[in-house]
C-alpha positions as CSV (number, residue, x, y, z in Angstrom):
1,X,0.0,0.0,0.0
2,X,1.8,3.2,-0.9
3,X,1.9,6.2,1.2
4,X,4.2,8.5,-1.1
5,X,1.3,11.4,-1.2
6,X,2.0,11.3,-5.0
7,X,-1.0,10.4,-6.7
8,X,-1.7,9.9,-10.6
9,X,-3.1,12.4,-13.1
10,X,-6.7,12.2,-13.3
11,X,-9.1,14.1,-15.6
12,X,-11.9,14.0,-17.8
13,X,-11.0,13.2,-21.3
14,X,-13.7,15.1,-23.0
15,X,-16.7,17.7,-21.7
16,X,-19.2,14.7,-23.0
17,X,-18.0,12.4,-21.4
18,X,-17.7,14.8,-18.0
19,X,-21.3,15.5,-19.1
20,X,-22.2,12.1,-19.6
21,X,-20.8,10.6,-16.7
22,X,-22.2,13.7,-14.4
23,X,-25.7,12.5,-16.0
24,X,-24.6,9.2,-14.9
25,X,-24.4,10.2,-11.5
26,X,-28.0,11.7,-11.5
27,X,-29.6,9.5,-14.2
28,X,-30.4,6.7,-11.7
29,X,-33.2,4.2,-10.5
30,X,-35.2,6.7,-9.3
31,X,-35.9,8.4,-13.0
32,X,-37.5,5.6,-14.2
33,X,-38.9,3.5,-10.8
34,X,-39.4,6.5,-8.0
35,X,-40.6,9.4,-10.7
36,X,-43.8,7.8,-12.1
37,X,-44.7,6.2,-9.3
38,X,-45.1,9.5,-7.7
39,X,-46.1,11.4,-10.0
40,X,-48.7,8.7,-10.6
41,X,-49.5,8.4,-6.4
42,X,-49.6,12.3,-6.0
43,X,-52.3,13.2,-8.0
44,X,-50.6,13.0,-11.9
45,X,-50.3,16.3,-13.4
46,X,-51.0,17.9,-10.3
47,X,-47.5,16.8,-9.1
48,X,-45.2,18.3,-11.8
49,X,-46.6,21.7,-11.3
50,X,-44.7,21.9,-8.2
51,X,-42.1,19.8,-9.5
52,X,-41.3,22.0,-11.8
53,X,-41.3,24.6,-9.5
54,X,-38.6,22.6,-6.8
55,X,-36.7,21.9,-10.3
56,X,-36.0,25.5,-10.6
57,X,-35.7,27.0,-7.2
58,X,-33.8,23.7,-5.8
59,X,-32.7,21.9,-8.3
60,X,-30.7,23.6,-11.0
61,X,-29.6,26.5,-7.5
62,X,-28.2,23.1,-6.1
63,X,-26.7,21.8,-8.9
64,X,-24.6,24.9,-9.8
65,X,-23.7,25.6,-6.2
66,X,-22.2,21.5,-5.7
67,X,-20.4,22.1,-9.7
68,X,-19.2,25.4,-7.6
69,X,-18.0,23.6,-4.8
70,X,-16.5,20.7,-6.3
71,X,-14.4,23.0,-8.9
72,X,-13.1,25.3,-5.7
73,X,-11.7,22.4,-4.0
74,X,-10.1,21.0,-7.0
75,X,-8.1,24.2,-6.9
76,X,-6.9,22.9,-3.5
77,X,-6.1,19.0,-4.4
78,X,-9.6,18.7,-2.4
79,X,-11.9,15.7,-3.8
80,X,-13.6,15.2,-1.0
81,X,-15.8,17.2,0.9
82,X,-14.7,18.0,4.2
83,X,-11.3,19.5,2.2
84,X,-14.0,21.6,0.0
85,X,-15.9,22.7,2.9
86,X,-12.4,23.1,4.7
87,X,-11.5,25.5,1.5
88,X,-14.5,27.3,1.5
89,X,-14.5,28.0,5.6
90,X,-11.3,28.3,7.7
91,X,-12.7,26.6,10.5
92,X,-11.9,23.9,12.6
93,X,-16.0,22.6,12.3
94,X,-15.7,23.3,8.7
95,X,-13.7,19.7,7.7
96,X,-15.7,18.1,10.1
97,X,-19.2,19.2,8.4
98,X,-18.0,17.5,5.7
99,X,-18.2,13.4,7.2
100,X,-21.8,13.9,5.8
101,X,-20.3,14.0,2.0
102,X,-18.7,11.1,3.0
103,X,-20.7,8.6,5.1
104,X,-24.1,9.4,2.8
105,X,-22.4,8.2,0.1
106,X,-20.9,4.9,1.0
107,X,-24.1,4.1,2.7
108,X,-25.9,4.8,-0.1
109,X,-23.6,2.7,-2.5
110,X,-23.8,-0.1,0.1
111,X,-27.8,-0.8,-0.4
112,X,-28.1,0.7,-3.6
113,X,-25.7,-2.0,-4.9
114,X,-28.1,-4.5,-3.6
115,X,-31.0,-3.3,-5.5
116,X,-28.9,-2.5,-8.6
117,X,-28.2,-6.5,-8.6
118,X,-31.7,-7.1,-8.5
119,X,-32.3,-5.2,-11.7
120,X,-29.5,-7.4,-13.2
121,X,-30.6,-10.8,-12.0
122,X,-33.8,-9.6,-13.5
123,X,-32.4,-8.9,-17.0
124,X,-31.6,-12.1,-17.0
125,X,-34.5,-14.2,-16.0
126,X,-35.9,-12.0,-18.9
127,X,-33.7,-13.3,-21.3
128,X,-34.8,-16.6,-20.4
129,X,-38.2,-16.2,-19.6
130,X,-37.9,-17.4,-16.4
131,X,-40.7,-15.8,-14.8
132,X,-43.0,-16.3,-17.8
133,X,-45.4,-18.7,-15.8
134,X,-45.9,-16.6,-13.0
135,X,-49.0,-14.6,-15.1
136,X,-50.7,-13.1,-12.2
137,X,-50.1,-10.2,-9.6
138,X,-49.9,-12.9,-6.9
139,X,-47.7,-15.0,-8.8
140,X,-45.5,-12.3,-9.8
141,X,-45.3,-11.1,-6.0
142,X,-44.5,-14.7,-5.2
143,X,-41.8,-15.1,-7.8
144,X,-40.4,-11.5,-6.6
145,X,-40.4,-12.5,-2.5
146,X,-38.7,-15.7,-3.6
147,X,-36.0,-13.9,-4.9
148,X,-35.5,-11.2,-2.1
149,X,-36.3,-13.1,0.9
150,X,-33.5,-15.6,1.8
151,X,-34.7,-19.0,3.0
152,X,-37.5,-19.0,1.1
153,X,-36.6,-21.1,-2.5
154,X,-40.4,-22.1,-3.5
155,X,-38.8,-20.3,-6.9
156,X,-35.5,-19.4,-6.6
157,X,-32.5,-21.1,-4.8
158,X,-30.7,-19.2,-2.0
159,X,-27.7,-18.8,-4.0
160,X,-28.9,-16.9,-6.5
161,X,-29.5,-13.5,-4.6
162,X,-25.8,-13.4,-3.6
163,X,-24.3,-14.7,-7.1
164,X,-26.0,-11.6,-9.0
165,X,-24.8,-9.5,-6.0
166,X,-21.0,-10.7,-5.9
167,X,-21.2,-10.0,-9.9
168,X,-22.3,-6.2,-9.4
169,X,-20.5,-5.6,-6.9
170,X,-17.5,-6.5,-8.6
171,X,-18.6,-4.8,-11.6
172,X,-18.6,-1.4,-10.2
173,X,-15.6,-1.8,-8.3
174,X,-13.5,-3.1,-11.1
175,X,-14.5,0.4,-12.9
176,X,-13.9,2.0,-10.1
177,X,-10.5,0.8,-9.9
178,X,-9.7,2.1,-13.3
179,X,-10.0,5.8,-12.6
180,X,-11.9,8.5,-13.8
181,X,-11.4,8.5,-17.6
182,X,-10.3,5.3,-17.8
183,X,-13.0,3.4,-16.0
184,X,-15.7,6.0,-14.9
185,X,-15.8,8.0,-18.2
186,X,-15.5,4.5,-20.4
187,X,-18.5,3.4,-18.5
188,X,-20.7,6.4,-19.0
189,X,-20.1,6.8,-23.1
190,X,-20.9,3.0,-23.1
191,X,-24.1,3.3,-20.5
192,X,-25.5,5.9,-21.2
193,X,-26.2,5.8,-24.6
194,X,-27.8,2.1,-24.0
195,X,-29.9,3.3,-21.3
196,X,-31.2,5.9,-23.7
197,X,-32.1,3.9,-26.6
198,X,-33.7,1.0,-24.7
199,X,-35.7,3.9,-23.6
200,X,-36.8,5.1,-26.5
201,X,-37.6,1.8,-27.7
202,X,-39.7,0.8,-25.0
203,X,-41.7,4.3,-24.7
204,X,-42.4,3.5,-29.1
205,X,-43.7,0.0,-27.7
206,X,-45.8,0.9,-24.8
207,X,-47.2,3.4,-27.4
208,X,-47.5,1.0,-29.9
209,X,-50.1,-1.4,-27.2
210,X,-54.0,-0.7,-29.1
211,X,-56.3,0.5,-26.7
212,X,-58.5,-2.2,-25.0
213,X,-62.2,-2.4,-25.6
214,X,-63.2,0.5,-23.5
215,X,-60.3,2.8,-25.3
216,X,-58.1,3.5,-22.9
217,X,-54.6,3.2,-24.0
218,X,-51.0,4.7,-23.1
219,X,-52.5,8.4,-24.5
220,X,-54.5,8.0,-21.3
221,X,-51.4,7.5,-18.9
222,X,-49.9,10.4,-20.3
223,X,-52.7,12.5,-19.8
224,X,-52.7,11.0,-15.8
225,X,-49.7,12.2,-15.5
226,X,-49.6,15.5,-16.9
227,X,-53.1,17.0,-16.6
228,X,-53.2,19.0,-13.6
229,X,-55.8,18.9,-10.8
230,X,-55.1,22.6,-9.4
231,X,-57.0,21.1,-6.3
232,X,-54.4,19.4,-5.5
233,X,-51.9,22.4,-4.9
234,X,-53.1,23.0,-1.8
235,X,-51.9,19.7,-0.2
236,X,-48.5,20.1,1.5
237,X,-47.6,16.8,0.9
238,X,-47.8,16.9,-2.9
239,X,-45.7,19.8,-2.9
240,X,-42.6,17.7,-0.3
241,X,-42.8,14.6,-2.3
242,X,-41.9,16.7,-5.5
243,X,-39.4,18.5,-3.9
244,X,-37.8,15.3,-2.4
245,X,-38.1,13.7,-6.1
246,X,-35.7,16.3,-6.9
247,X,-33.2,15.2,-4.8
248,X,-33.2,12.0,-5.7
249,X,-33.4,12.8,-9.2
250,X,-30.2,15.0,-9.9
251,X,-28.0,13.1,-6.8
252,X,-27.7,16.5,-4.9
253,X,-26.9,16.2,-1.5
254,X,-24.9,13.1,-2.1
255,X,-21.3,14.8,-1.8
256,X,-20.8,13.1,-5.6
257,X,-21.3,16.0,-8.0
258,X,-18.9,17.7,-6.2
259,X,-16.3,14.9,-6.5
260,X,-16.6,14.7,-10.5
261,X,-16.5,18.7,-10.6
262,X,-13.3,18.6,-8.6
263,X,-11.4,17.3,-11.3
264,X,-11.9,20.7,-13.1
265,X,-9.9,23.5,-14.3
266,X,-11.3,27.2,-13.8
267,X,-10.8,27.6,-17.2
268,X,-13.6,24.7,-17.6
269,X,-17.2,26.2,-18.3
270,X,-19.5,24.4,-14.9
271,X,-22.5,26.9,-15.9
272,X,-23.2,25.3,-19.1
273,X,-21.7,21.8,-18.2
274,X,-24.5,22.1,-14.8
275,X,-27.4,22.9,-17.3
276,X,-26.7,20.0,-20.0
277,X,-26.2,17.4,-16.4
278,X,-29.7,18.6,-15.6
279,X,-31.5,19.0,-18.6
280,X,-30.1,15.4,-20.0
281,X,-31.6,14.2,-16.2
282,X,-34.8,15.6,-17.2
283,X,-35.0,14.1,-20.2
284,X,-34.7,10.8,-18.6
285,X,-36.8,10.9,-16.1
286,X,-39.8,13.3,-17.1
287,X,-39.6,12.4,-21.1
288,X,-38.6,8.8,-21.2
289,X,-39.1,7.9,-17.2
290,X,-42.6,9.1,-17.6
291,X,-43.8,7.2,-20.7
292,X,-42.7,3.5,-19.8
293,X,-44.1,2.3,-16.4
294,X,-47.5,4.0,-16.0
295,X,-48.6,4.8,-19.3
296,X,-48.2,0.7,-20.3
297,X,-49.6,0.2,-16.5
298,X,-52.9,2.6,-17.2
299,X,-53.1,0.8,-20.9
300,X,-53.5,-2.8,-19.3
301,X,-55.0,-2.1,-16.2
302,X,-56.9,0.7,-16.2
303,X,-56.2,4.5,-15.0
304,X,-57.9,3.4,-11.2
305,X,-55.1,-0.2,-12.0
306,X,-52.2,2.5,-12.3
307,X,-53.4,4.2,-9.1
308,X,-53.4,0.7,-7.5
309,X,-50.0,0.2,-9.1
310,X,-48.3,3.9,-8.0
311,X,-49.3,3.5,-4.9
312,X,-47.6,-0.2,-3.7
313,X,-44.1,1.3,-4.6
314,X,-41.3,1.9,-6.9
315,X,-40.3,-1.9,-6.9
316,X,-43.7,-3.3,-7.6
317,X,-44.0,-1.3,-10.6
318,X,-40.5,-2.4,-12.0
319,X,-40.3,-6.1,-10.6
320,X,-44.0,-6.9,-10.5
321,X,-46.2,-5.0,-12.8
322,X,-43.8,-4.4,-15.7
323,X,-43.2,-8.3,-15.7
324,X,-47.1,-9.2,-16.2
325,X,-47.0,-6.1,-18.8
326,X,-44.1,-7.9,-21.2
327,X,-46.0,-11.0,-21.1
328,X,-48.4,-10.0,-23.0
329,X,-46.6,-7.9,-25.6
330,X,-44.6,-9.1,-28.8
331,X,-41.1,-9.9,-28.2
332,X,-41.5,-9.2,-24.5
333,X,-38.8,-11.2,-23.5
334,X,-36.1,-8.7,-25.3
335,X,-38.6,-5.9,-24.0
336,X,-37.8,-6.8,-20.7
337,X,-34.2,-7.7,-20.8
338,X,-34.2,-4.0,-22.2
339,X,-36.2,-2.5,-19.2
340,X,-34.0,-4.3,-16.5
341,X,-31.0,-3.5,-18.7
342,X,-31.6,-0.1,-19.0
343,X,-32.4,0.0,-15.1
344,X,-28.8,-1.7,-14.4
345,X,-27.0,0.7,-16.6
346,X,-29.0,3.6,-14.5
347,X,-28.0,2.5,-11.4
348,X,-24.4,1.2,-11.8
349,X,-23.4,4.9,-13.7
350,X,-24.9,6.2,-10.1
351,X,-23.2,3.7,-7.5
352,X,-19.7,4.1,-9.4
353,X,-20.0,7.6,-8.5
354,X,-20.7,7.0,-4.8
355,X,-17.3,5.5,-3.9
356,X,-15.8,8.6,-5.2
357,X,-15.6,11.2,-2.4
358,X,-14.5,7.9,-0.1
359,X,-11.5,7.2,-3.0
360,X,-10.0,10.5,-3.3
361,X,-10.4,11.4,0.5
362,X,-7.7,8.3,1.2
363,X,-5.9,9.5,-2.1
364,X,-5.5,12.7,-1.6
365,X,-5.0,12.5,2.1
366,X,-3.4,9.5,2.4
367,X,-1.8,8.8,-0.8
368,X,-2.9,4.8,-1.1
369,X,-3.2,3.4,-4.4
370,X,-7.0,4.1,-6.5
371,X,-6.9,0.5,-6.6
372,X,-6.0,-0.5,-3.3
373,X,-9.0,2.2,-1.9
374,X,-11.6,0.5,-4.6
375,X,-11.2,-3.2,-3.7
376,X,-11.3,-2.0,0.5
377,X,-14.5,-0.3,-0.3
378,X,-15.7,-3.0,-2.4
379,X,-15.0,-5.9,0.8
380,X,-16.6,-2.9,3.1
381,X,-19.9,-3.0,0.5
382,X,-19.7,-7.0,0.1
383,X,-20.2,-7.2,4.2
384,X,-22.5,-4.6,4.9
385,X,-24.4,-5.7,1.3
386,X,-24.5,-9.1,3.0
387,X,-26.3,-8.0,5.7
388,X,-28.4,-6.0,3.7
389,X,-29.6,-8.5,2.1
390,X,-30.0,-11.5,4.8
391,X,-32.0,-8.2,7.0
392,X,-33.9,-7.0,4.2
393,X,-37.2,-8.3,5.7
394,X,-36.4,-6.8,8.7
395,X,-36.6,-3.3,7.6
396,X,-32.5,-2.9,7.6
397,X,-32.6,-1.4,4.1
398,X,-35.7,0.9,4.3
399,X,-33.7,2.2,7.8
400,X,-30.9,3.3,5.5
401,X,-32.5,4.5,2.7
402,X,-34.7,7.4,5.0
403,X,-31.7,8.4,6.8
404,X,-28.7,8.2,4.6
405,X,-31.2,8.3,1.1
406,X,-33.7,10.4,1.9
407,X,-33.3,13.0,4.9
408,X,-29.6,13.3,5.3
409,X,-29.3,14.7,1.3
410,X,-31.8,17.7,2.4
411,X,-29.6,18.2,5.9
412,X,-26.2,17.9,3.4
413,X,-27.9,20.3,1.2
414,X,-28.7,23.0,3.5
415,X,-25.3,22.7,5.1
416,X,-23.6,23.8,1.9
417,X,-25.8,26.4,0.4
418,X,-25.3,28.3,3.8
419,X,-21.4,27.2,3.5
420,X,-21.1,28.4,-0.4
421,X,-23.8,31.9,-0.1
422,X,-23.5,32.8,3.2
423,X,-20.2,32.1,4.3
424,X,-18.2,32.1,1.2
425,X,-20.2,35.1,0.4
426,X,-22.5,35.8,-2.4
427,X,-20.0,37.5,-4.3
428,X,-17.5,35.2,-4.0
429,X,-19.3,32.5,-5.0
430,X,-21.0,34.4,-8.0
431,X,-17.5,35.5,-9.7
432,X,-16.1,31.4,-8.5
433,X,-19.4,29.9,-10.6
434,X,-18.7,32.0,-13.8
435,X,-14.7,31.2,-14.2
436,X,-14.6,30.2,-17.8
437,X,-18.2,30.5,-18.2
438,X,-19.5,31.6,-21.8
439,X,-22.8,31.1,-20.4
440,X,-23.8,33.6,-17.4
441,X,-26.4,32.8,-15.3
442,X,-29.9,34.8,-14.8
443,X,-28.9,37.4,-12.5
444,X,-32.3,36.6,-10.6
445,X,-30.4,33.3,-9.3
446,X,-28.1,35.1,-6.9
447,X,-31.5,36.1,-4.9
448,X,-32.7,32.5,-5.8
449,X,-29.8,31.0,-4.6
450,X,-28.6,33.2,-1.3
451,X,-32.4,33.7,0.2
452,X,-35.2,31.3,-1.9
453,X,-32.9,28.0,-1.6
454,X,-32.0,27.8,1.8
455,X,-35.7,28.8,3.0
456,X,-37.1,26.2,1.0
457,X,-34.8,23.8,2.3
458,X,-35.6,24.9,6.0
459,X,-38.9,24.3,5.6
460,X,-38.9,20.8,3.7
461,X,-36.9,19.8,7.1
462,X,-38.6,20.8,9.5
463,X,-41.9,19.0,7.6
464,X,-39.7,15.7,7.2
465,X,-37.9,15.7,11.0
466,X,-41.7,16.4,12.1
467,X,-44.0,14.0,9.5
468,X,-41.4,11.3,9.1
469,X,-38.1,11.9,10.9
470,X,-39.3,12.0,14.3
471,X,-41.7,9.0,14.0
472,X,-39.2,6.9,12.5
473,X,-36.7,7.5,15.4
474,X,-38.8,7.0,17.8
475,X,-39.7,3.2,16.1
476,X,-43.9,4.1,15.8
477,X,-45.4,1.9,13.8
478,X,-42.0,-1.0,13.1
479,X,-43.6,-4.4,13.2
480,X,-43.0,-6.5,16.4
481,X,-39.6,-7.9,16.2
482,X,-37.4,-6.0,13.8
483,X,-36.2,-3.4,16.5
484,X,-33.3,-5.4,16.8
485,X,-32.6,-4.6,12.9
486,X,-33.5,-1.2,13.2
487,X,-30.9,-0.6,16.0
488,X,-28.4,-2.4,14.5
489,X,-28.4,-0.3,10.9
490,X,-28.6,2.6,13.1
491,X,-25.4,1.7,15.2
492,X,-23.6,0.8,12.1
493,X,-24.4,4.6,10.4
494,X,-23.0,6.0,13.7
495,X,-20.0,3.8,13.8
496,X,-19.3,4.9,9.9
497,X,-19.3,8.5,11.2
498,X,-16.9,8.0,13.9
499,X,-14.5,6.7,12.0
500,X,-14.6,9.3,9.3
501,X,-14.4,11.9,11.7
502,X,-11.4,10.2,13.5
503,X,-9.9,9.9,9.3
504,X,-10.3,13.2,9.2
505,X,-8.7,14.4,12.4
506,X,-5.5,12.0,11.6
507,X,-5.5,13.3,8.1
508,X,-5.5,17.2,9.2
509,X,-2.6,15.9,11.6
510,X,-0.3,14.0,9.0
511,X,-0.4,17.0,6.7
512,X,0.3,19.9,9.2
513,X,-3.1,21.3,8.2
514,X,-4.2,24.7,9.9
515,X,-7.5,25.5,10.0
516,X,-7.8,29.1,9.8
517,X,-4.7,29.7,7.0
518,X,-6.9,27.4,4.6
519,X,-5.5,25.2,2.2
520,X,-2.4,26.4,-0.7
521,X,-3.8,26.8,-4.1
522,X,-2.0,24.7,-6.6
523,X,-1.0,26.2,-10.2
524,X,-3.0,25.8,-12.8
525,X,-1.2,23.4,-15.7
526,X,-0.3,26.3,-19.0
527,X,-3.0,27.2,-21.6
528,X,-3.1,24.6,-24.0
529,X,-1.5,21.7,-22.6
530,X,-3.7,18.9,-22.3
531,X,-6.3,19.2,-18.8
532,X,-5.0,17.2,-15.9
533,X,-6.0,17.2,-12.4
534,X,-3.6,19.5,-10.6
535,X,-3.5,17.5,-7.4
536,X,-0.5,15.4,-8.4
537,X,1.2,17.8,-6.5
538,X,1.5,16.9,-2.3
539,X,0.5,20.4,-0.8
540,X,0.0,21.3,3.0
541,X,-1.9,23.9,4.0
C-alpha cells in the first residue's frame, strides 16, 4: 500500500463524457422507478406543477452551487468534501461538516448495490423467460419475494440472490478501480447511450399497445400524468414529495457531483456543463421515465389499476407489474431484458460515482493506491451488502434509505448552500461559478440561490424531521420484532461517522493542516497543454 502522497493524473478526457458521466451520477433508478410512481401516487399532473417549480428553485440553485464547490476544492487538491468545505470555511467545524459527504455516500452505495443487482438478476430471468409462468399479480409477488427473501426457494435457490450481487459488486468496483477517464468516463459513453435507446424503444412499444375495448390506452397514462388537478396544490404533501423527487433525481446532497467537478480547471465552463447534467436528467426521467411504467400500466389495467399500481411502490412497478405487462406484448422477453438492462445501466453509472468522495479522501490525504481504496471499499460493501440482504425483511434497508437516502441529502444540502452563499459570500461564489463560463447565469439566481434555496430547504426539514423523521426514530409503527434490525443499521451509520471523523482528524494531523490559513492553491497546468487534475502535486496547507 503506498503512502508516497503522490498520486496519478486524473481528468476528464472530454466535456461529453464529464457531461455524460455527471448524468450518470444523476440518471439513476429513481428516474424511471421512484418518478412515475409519484407522480402517478400524487395526483398525476398535479405533481409536476410543483415539481417543476422545486426543479428551478432547488434543483438547477443546487446543482450549480455542488459544480461550484466541487471545482473550488479542486483548486486545492480537495476531492472530497470536508477538504472543500475546509476550502470554503477556515474553520476547525468546517472539515468536520464534511463526514456527511462522506458517510451518505458509502451508505448509499452499500444498499443501492443490492438493489442494482436485482435489476441485473432480473435482466436475466428476462432473457430466459424465467418468470413467464408466473402470469398473475400474486404469482409475480411470489416469484419477486422468492428472490428477495433468503430461505425462502419455492422459486429461486438461496444462491442466486448473492451470485447476482457478488457479480455487481464486482462490476462497479472493477470500474472503479480504473480511474476517472479510464474506468468511470469508459463506462458512462458506453451506458449511457444504451440506457437511452432502450428507452426510447420501450416508450415507441408501450405506445404502440392498441387500446382495449373500452379505449383506454398509453394516450390516457400520459394524460394521468400530466393533466393538472389545481385542487391538489393546496396539499402540503404533494408539494414535499416533488421537492424530495428532486433530490433523488439529480443526486444533490450526495457529496458526488462535487467529487466529479473537482477534477476541473477554472478555465472549464461548470455553468453550461451544470445545465446540459440537468437538462439530460430531465429528459430521462420526465420524457422517457414518464412514458414506460405508468402509461403501459394505465393501458393494461386501467387509469384506477395504475393508481393501485403507484401506490404499492417503486419496486412493484418495475419487478411486478412491468413483468405481467411484457407477457403480453410481442417480443417481450427482449422488452424486458431491455427495461431491467436499462435500469442496471442507471443504477451502476450512479453507484460508481458514490465510492468517489471515499476514493479521493484516502488518495489525496493519504496517498494509497485508486486501486488498493476501490477493492477496500468493495470488501466494506460486500459485508454490509450481505447484511443487507439476509435483514432486508427486517426493515435494515428501508432504515438506511430514509436516513442516509432520503433525509440526510436535504440536511447535506442545507449545510452547503449556507457554506457556499452565506459564508463564502454571495459574491464570491458568483465571480467562482462564472470562471470560464460563456454562459452567465440569470442574475435573478443570486436572490434565488442566497435567500429562496435555503428557506425552501428549512422548511422541507422541518416537515420531514416532524412527519417522518421524528416517527421513524422513535420506532412508531415498526412491526414486532425487527427493533433489533432497526438498532443495529442505526449503530452501524453511527459507527461509519466515527471513524470518518477520526480519518479526518488524523489526516488534518499528517499533513500539518491549519485551519484558519486554509489550504495552498495549486497552479494551474499552461494554456493549452492537455487538462489534468492539478492534485498530483503533495500540498500542505
Amino acid at each position: 500500500m503506498s503512502t508516497s502522497g503522490t498520486n496519478p493524473n486524473e481528468a476528464w478526457g472530454s466535456r461529453i463524457g464529464l457531461i455524460l458521466a455527471m448524468a450518470g451520477n444523476a440518471v439513476g433508478l429513481g428516474n424511471f422507478l421512484r418518478f412515475p410512481s409519484q407522480a402517478a401516487a400524487n395526483g398525476g399532473g398535479s405533481f409536476m406543477i410543483p415539481y417543476f417549480i422545486a426543479f428551478l428553485l432547488l434543483g438547477i440553485p443546487l446543482m450549480w452551487i455542488e459544480w461550484g464547490i466541487g471545482r473550488n476544492g479542486g483548486r486545492f487538491r480537495k476531492g472530497h468534501v470536508p477538504g472543500m468545505f475546509a476550502a470554503i470555511w477556515h474553520h476547525p467545524a468546517a472539515k468536520y461538516l464534511g463526514v456527511i459527504g462522506m458517510v451518505i455516500p458509502l451508505v448509499v452505495l452499500i444498499y443501492y448495490t443490492v438493489i442494482e443487482s436485482w435489476t441485473l438478476a432480473f435482466t436475466w430471468f428476462s432473457v430466459t423467460g424465467d418468470y413467464w409462468s408466473a402470469n398473475t399479480p400474486e404469482s409475480m409477488q411470489a416469484y419477486l419475494a422468492s428472490y428477495q427473501a433468503i430461505g425462502d426457494s419455492s422459486v429461486h435457490a438461496v444462491w442466486k440472490p448473492f451470485l447476482f450481487f457478488f457479480t455487481t459488486l464486482a462490476i462497479n468496483i472493477w470500474v472503479l478501480s480504473k480511474g476517472i477517464s479510464g474506468g468511470i468516463e469508459k463506462l458512462a459513453k458506453i451506458g449511457m447511450p444504451i440506457l437511452f435507446i432502450f428507452a426510447i424503444i420501450l416508450a415507441i412499444s408501450v405506445f404502440m399497445i392498441p387500446p382495449g375495448e373500452n379505449g383506454i390506452g398509453a394516450v390516457q397514462g400520459l394524460e394521468f400524468i400530466y393533466k393538472p388537478n389545481f385542487s391538489e396544490l393546496k396539499n402540503a404533501k404533494v408539494w414535499l414529495a416533488a421537492a424530495g423527487q428532486i433530490f433523488f433525481t439529480l443526486s444533490v446532497g450526495m457529496g458526488t457531483l462535487q467529487c466529479y467537478a473537482s477534477y476541473l480547471s477554472t478555465s472549464d465552463d461548470i455553468v453550461l456543463s451544470g445545465l446540459a447534467t440537468a437538462a439530460t436528467n430531465e429528459t430521462a426521467e420526465v420524457v422517457l421515465g414518464g412514458s414506460i411504467a405508468i402509461p403501459a400500466a394505465v393501458a393494461f389495467f386501467g387509469v384506477s389499476g395504475a393508481m393501485a399500481v403507484a401506490q404499492s411502490g417503486s419496486f412493484d412497478i418495475a419487478f411486478v407489474t412491468m413483468p405481467l405487462i411484457f407477457q403480453q406484448m410481442p417480443g417481450g422477453q427482449l422488452l424486458g431484458a431491455m427495461w431491467f438492462g436499462l435500469l442496471f445501466f442507471a443504477g451502476i453509472t450512479s453507484s460508481v460515482a458514490m465510492a468517489t468522495p471515499v476514493v479521493a479522501f484516502f488518495r489525496e490525504e493519504f496517498g494509497y493506491r485508486r486501486e488498493t481504496v476501490a477493492w477496500i471499499i468493495g470488501g466494506v460493501a460486500l459485508v454490509f451488502g450481505l447484511l443487507t440482504i439476509l435483514w432486508l425483511q427486517y426493515g435494515f434497508l428501508d432504515e438506511w434509505d430514509f436516513w442516509a437516502g432520503t433525509f440526510g441529502l436535504a440536511v447535506f444540502a442545507f449545510i452547503e448552500v449556507v457554506l457556499f452563499m452565506w459564508v463564502f459570500k454571495p459574491e464570491e461564489a458568483w465571480k467562482s461559478l462564472h470562471q470560464g463560463a460563456d454562459l452567465r447565469i440569470p442574475g435573478g439566481y443570486k436572490f434565488v440561490m442566497t435567500y429562496v434555496t435555503p428557506l425552501y430547504l428549512g422548511v422541507i426539514l422541518v416537515a420531514w424531521a416532524w412527519q417522518q423523521a421524528f416517527p421513524i426514530l422513535t420506532l412508531q409503527n415498526v412491526k414486532p420484532g425487527t427493533e433489533f434490525y432497526i438498532h443495529a443499521s442505526r449503530l452501524i451509520i453511527v459507527a461509519f461517522i466515527v471513524f470518518f471523523l477520526v480519518m479526518i482528524r488524523m489526516a488534518w494531523k499528517r499533513n500539518g493542516y491549519r485551519d484558519s490559513e486554509g489550504f495552498v492553491e495549486v497552479t494551474n497546468t499552461p494554456a493549452g497543454t492537455p487538462p489534468a487534475d492539478p492534485r498530483h502535486t503533495e500540498v500542505a496547507g
